[in-house]
C-alpha positions in Angstrom: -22.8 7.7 -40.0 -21.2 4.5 -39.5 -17.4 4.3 -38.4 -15.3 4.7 -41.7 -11.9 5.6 -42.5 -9.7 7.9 -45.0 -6.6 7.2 -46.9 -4.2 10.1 -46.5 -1.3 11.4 -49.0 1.2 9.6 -46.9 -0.8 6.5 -47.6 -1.7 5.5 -44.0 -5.3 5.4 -42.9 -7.4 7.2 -40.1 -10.5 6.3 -38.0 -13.3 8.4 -38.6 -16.3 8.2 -36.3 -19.0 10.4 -35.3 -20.1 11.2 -31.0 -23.2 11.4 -29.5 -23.4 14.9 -30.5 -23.5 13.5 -34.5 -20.3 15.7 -34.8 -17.3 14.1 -37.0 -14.7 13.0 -35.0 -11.4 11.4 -36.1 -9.3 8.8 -34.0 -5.9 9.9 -32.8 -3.0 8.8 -34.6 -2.6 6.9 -38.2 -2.0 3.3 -38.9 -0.4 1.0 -41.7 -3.7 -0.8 -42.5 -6.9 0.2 -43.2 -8.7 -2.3 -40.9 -6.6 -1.4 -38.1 -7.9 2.1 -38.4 -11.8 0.8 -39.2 -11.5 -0.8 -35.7 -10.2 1.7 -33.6 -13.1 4.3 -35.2 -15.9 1.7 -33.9 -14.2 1.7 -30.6 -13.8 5.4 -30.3 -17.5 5.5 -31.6 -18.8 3.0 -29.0 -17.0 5.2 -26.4 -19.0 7.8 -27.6 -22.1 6.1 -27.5 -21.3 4.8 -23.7 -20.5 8.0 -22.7 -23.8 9.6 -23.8 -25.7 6.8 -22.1 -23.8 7.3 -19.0 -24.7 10.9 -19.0 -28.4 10.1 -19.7 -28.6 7.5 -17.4 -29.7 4.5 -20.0 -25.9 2.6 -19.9 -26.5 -0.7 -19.2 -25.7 -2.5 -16.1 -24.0 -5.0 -19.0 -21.2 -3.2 -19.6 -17.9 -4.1 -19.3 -15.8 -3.0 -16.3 -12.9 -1.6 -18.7 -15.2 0.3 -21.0 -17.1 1.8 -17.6 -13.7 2.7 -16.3 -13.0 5.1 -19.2 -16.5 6.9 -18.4 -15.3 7.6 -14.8 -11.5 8.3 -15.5 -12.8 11.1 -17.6 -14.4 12.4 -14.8 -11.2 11.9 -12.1 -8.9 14.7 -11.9 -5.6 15.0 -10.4 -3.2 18.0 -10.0 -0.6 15.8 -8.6 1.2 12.7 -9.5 -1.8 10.4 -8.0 -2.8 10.3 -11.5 0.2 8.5 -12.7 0.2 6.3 -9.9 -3.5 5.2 -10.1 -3.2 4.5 -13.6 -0.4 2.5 -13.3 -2.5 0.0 -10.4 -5.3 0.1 -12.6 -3.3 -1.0 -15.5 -1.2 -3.6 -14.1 -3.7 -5.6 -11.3 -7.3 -4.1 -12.2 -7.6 -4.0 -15.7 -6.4 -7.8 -15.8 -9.0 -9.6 -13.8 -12.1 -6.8 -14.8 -11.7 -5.6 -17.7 -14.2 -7.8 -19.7 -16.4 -8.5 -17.1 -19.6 -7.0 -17.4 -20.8 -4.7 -14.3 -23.6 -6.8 -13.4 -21.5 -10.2 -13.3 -19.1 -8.3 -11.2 -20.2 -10.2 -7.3 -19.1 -9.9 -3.9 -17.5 -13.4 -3.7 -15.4 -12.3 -7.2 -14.1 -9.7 -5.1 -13.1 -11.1 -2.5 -11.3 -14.0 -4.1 -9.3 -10.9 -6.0 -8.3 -9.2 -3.0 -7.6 -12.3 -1.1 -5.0 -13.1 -4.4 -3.7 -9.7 -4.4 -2.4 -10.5 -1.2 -0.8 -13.7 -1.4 0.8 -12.4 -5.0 -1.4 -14.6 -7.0 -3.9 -12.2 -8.5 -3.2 -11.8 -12.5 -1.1 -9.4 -13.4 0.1 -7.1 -16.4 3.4 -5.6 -16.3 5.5 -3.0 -18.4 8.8 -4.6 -17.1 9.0 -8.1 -18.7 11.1 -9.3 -15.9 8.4 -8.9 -13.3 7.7 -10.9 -11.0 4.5 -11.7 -9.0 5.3 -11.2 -5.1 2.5 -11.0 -2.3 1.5 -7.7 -1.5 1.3 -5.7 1.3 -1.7 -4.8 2.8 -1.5 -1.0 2.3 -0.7 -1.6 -1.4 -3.4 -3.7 -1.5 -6.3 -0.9 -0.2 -4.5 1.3 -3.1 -5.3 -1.2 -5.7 -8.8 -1.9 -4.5 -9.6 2.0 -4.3 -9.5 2.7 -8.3 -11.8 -0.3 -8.6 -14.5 0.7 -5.2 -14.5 4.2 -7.4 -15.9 3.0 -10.2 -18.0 0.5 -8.5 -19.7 3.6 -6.0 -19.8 5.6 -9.5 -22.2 2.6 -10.8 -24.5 3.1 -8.2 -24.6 6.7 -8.2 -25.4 6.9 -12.1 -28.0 4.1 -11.6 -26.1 1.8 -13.5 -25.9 -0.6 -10.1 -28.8 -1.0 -8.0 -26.3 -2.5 -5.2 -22.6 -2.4 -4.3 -20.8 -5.8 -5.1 -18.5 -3.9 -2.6 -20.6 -4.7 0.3 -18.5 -7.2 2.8 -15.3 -7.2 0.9 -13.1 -7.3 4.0 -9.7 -5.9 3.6 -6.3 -6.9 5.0 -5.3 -5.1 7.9 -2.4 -2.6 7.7 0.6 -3.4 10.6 1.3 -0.6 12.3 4.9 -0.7 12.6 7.2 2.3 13.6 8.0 4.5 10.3 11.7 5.7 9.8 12.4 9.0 11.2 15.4 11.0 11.4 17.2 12.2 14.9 19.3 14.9 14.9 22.4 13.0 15.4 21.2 11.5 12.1 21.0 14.7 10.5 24.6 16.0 11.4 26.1 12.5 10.0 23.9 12.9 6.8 24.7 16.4 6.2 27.9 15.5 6.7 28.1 13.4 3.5 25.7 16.0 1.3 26.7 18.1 -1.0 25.7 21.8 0.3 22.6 22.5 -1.4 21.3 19.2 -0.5 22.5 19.4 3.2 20.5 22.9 3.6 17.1 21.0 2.6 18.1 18.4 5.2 18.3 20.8 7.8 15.6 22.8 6.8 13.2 19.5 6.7 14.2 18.7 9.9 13.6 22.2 11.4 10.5 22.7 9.8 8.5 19.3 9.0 8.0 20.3 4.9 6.6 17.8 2.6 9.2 17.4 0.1 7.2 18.5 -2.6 6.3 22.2 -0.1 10.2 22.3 0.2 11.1 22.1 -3.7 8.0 24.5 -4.4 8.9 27.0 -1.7 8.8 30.6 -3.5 11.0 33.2 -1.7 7.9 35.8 -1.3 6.3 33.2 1.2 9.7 33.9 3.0 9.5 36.7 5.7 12.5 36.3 8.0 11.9 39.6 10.5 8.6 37.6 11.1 10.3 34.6 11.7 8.3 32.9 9.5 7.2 30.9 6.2 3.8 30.5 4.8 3.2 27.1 3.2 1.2 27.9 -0.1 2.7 25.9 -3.2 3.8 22.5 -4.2 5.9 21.7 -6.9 4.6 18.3 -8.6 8.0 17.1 -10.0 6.5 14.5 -12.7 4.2 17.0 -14.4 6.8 19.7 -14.1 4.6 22.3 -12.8 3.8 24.4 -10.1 0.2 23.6 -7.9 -0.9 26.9 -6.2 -1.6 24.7 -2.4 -0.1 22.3 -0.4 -1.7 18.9 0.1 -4.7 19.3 2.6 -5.3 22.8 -0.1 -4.8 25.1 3.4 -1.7 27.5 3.0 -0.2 27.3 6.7 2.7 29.3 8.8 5.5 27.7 9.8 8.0 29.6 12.6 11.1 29.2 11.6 14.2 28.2 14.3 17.5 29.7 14.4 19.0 27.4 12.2 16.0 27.7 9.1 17.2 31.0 9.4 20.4 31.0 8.7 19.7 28.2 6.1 17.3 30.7 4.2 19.8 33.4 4.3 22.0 31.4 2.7 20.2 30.1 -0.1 18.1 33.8 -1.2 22.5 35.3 -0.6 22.6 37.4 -3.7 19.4 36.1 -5.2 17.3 38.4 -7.9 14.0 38.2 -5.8 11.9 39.3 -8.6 13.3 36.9 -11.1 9.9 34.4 -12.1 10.7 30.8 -11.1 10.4 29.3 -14.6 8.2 26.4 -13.5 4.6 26.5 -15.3 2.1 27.4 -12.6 -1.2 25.0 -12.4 -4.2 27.4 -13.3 -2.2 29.5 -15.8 -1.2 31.8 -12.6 1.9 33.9 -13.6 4.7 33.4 -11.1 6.9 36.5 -10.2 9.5 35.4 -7.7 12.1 32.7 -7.7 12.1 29.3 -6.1 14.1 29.1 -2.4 15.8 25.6 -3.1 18.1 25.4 -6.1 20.5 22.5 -6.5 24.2 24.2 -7.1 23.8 24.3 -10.9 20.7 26.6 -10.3 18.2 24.2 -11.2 15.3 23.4 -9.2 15.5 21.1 -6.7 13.5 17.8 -7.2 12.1 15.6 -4.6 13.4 12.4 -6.3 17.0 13.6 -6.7 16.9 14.2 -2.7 15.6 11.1 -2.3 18.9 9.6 -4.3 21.2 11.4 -2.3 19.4 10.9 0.7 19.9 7.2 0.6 23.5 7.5 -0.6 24.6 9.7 2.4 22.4 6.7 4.7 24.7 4.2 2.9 28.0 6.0 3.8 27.3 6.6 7.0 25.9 3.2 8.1 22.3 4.1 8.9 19.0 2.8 7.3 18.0 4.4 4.1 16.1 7.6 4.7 13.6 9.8 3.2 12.6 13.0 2.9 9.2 12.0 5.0 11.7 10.9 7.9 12.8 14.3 7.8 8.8 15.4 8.4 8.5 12.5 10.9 11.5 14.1 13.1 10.5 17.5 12.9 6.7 15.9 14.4 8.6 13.7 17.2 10.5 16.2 18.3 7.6 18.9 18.5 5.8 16.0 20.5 8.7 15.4 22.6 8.7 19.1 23.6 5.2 19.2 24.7 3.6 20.5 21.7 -0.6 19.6 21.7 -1.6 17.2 18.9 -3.9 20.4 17.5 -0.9 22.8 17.2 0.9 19.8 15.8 -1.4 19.0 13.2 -1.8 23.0 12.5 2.0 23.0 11.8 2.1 20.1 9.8 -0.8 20.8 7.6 -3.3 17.9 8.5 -6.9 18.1 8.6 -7.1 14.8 10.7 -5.3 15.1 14.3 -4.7 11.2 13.8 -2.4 11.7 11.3 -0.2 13.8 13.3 -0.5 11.1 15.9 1.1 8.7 13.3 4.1 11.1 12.6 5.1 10.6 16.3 7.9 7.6 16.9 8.9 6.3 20.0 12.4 7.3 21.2 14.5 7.0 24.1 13.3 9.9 25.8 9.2 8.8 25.2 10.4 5.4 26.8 12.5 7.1 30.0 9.0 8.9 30.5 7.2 5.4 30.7 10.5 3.9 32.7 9.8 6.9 35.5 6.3 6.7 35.6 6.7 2.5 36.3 9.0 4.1 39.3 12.4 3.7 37.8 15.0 6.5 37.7 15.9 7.1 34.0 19.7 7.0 33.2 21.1 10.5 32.6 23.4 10.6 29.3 26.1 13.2 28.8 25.8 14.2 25.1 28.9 15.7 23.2 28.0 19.2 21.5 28.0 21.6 24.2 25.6 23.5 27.2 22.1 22.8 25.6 19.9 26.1 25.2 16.7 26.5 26.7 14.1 25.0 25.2 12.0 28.6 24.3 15.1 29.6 22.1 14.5 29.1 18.4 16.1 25.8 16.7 16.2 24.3 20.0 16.5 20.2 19.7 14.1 18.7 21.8 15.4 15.3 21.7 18.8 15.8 22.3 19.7 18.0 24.9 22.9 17.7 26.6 23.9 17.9 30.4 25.8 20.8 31.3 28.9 19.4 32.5 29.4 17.6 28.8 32.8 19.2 27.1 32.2 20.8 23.8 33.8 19.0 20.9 34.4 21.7 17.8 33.8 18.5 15.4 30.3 18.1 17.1 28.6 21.5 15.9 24.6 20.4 14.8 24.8 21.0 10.8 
């Protein structure tokens, strides 16, 4: 059966078409004209027809990039919002350039030129936001851009569809390592300070316990257990698809001890909480949840990563500081672990990485890391009296590991650490 369409009692038209299987299939959605439906049923039908030759291993090495990129997209699956954001690269600076260019025209050199565009801002483009802009790019964004497109190109080859990589020798630009914004506890106090309640107890509990934002806002109060002293690290709430994902990013749940200040932030927040109340949030996998989320903003709604983010960068604003986000929470909680002596394995067991080098990155230079290089050069590092008190020892829970003061500084009551 050839692609066809049907008039229906509305007096719009529909696509008919049939897939590999010879099953009748009818294209999404209605249109005015009868043509426009005809072509979108021989579209849908050559989709069909791709798709069965991709799975049989007969798609020719002629096809275009676009039409091969809807055979692998298929076949990519997200439980996060990596979806959203790949499909939104691939849209706006993939499609553009490869769309009609058959696989086996696709060549190293091509590549190359495209990448070396991307960077300067000169690649072609296609934007939602009419008032876009072509800028250059920066190299990370770059590699994110290129990924979606090395996919598909590694998929070719592993389906047969490529004998070789056009891939092969595409050099990259080089990411800068430059020193990532990370909060201090001095930070925090001024932030919190600024933040409305509900918001300053995630601050604080970031901080004291190096959460992704997304483990924070998906924290269930079962994974609580405060005679323990702990948390266990097993959900993520994935804000733009509204749902619940039953692990955290690197899939291993993972303990966290809690300090003296988590604590007292967790008692707060579960105060006079139903325990056994459900969350509300659709859990990924159809699991049925049972207990109630630990973050909730004041109007008992669930706390949102993006939302944070908002007031995060307002409370920067008011108190003079660079903008901050919830990840400079993480990177604090990581420098100061470091700071403290912690091992880069223990580190990257409390964080939740697979790779020690990530943990490494986490780490930021601060003025106690460079007094440590100043006395091992032979000079005698300043000594600074800090206002807020006799510091605790550092075995005590919540202790600050990057800000502890001298014993002879006087206590300030307007200096307590929020």
């Amino acid at each position: 059966m050839m692609a066809s369409t049907e008039k229906l009692p509305s007096g719009r038209w529909r696509g008919l078409y049939r897939d590999a299987d010879g099953r009748k299939r009818r294209v999404s959605g209605t249109f005015d004209r009868k043509s426009d439906a005809l072509d979108a049923a021989v579209e849908e039908q050559a989709k069909a027809k791709r798709k069965a030759a991709a799975a049989d291993g007969r798609l020719s090495a002629r096809t275009p990039w676009g039409a091969w990129w809807e055979i692998v997209r298929e076949n990519r699956h997200f439980e996060s919002d990596a979806g959203r954001t790949e499909a939104a690269l691939v849209r706006g600076y993939v499609m553009p350039r490869w769309r009609d260019v058959p696989l086996n025209q696709i060549t190293q050199r091509d590549i190359q030129r495209w990448v070396d565009q991307l960077e300067r801002g000169k690649a072609p483009v296609d934007m939602v936001d009419p008032k876009f802009e072509p800028r250059p790019l920066s190299a990370s964004y770059v590699q994110r851009i290129y990924s979606p497109f090395r996919v598909s190109i590694t998929a070719a080859l592993e389906e047969g569809v490529l004998d070789a990589s056009p891939c092969a020798g595409v050099k990259l630009p080089k990411r800068q390592k430059r020193p990532k914004k990370f909060v201090s506890t001095d930070e925090a106090t001024k932030l919190a300070a600024e933040l409305r309640s509900d918001y300053a107890d995630a601050v604080a509990f970031m901080l004291d316990t190096g959460l992704r934002p997304g483990e924070l806002t998906g924290l269930h109060a079962h994974r609580v257990d405060l005679d323990a002293g702990v948390i266990t690290v097993a959900e993520t709430y994935v804000y733009r698809e509204k749902k619940i994902r039953p692990w955290p990013k690197d899939r291993d749940a993972r303990e966290i001890p809690l300090s003296a200040r988590a604590v007292e932030v967790l008692r707060r927040r579960l105060a006079g909480r139903d325990l056994r109340e459900p969350c509300g949030i659709e859990h990924m996998r159809g699991e049925k949840c049972r207990h109630p989320l630990v973050f909730l903003t004041d109007a008992k709604r669930p706390l949102n990563r993006d939302t944070l983010a908002y007031h995060l960068r307002k409370a920067a604003e008011a108190v003079g500081v660079e903008a901050k986000s919830g990840y400079a929470l993480r990177r604090g909680f990581a420098t100061r672990l470091a700071e403290g002596g912690l091992d880069v394995f223990q580190l990257a067991e409390v964080m939740g990485h697979a790779d020690i080098n990530l943990s490494r990155e986490y780490v930021q230079a601060t003025s106690t890391a460079r007094a440590r290089v100043l006395a091992a050069l032979g000079d005698s590092p300043k000594l600074t009296a800090i206002d807020g008190g006799v510091g605790r020892r550092g075995t005590e829970r919540g202790t600050d590991l990057d800000n502890q003061p001298s014993r002879s500084a006087p206590k300030r009551d307007d200096q307590d650490v929020v």
